[in-house]
C-alpha positions, 0 to 999 in steps of 0.5 A, a space after each residue: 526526546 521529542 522528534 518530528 515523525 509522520 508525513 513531515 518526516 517523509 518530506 524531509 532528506 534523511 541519511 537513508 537512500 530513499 526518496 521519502 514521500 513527494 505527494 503531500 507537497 502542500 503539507 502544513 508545517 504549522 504544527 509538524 508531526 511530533 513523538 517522544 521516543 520515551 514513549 514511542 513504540 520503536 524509541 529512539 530506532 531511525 531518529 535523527 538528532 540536530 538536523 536542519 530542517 528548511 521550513 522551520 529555524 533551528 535543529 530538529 531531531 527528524 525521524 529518517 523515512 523507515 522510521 516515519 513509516 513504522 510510525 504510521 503504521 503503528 498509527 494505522 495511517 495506511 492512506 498515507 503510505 500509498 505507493 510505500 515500496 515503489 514510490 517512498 523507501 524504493 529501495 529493496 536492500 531496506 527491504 530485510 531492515 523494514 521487515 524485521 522493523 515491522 514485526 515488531 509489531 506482531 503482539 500489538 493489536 494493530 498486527 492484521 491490519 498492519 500485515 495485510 498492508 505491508 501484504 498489499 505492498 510487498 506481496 509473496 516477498 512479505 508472505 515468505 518472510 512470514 513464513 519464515 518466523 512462523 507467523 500466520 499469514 493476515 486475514 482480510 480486514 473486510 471479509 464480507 461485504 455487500 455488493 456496489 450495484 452500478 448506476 445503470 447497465 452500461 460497461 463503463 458503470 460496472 467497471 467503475 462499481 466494481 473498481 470501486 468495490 475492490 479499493 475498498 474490500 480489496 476481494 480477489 474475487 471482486 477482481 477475477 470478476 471484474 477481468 472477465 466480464 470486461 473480457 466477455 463484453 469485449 465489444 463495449 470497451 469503448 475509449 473511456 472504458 479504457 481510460 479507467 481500466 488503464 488507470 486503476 491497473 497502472 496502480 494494481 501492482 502485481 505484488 498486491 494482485 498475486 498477495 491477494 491470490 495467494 490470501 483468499 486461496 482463489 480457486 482458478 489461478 490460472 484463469 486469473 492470471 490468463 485473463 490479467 494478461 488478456 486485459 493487458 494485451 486489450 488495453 495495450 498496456 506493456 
């Protein structure tokens, strides 16, 4: 059975109670994301059969929200899953259903990958779920890296580098050094310094942070987690 899957079926309602995704708009409907369940790692789990779907004529079969999310990651579409917990299921009592879902994928050679983004998402929630069906925590799927050296001496510069280094390692060092240089060189925080501070912590979620912490065993956690909130008292972020 064919059915539409992917960011198409993020955009489409389902009989879940969670928004889907609303940040691919502009998506083309020319030719939707489809999938067979014949062949299908999750078969025919979260299909849903003769729906309407308003941008195309007829009846489809769609995939509701969970399962246009297995389908991604089991795709390693992480970009597109961007804000998954908070922004495309937001719905915590789905939260058990897409974890045990999502450990199905335990013998697939996307596993780590897959782990560490669910990680990234849910954070100790996902650490203990683990746990709890003794499975070994995800490793860092970039560990080692070469340092992004800014563009000159200015505070604005490195905080970029660094920001920058972090999106793509995602190294809790990265950031433990980012918090306190910015917190050392207090007197150079000037407006545009916290225009993008303000707007890469409003994406830094606390689940990512403390998941991180707890991955990379960083060794000064109560100096992080001081410092994360003496960058936040700076900012005046609440």
């Amino acid at each position: 059975m064919q059915y539409i899957t992917g960011l198409h079926a993020l955009q489409c309602p389902c009989a879940l109670n969670t928004p889907g995704d609303t940040h691919h708009a502009s998506v083309d409907w020319t030719y939707p994301a489809l999938a067979d369940t014949e062949t299908a790692f999750f078969k025919d789990y979260g299909v849903e059969t003769d729906k309407e779907v308003g941008r195309l004529s007829g009846t489809r079969n769609v995939a509701n929200h969970l399962r246009a999310v297995l389908d991604l990651l089991y795709e390693v579409k992480f970009k597109d899953l961007a804000g998954l917990k908070r922004e495309i299921i937001a719905n915590d009592q789905l939260t058990p259903e897409l974890f045990d879902k999502v450990v199905e994928l335990h013998t697939q050679n996307v596993w780590n990958q897959v782990s560490w983004f669910i990680g990234c998402e849910y954070g100790l929630q996902w650490l203990e779920f683990l746990k709890s069906k003794n499975i070994d925590w995800p490793t860092n799927p970039n560990p080692t890296f070469e340092p992004v050296a800014p563009g000159d001496n200015s505070l604005l510069a490195f905080v970029e580098a660094r920001i920058s280094e972090f999106k793509q390692f995602q190294k809790i060092s990265t950031l433990a050094g980012l918090f306190h240089s910015v917190l050392f060189r207090e007197a150079e925080v000037n407006r545009m310094v916290k225009i993008e501070l303000r707007a890469f912590l409003a994406k830094l979620h606390t689940e990512e942070l403390w998941f991180l912490k707890e991955i990379d065993h960083y060794p000064s956690d109560q100096v992080l987690e001081e410092d994360y909130q003496k960058l936040y008292a700076l900012l005046k972020i609440s």
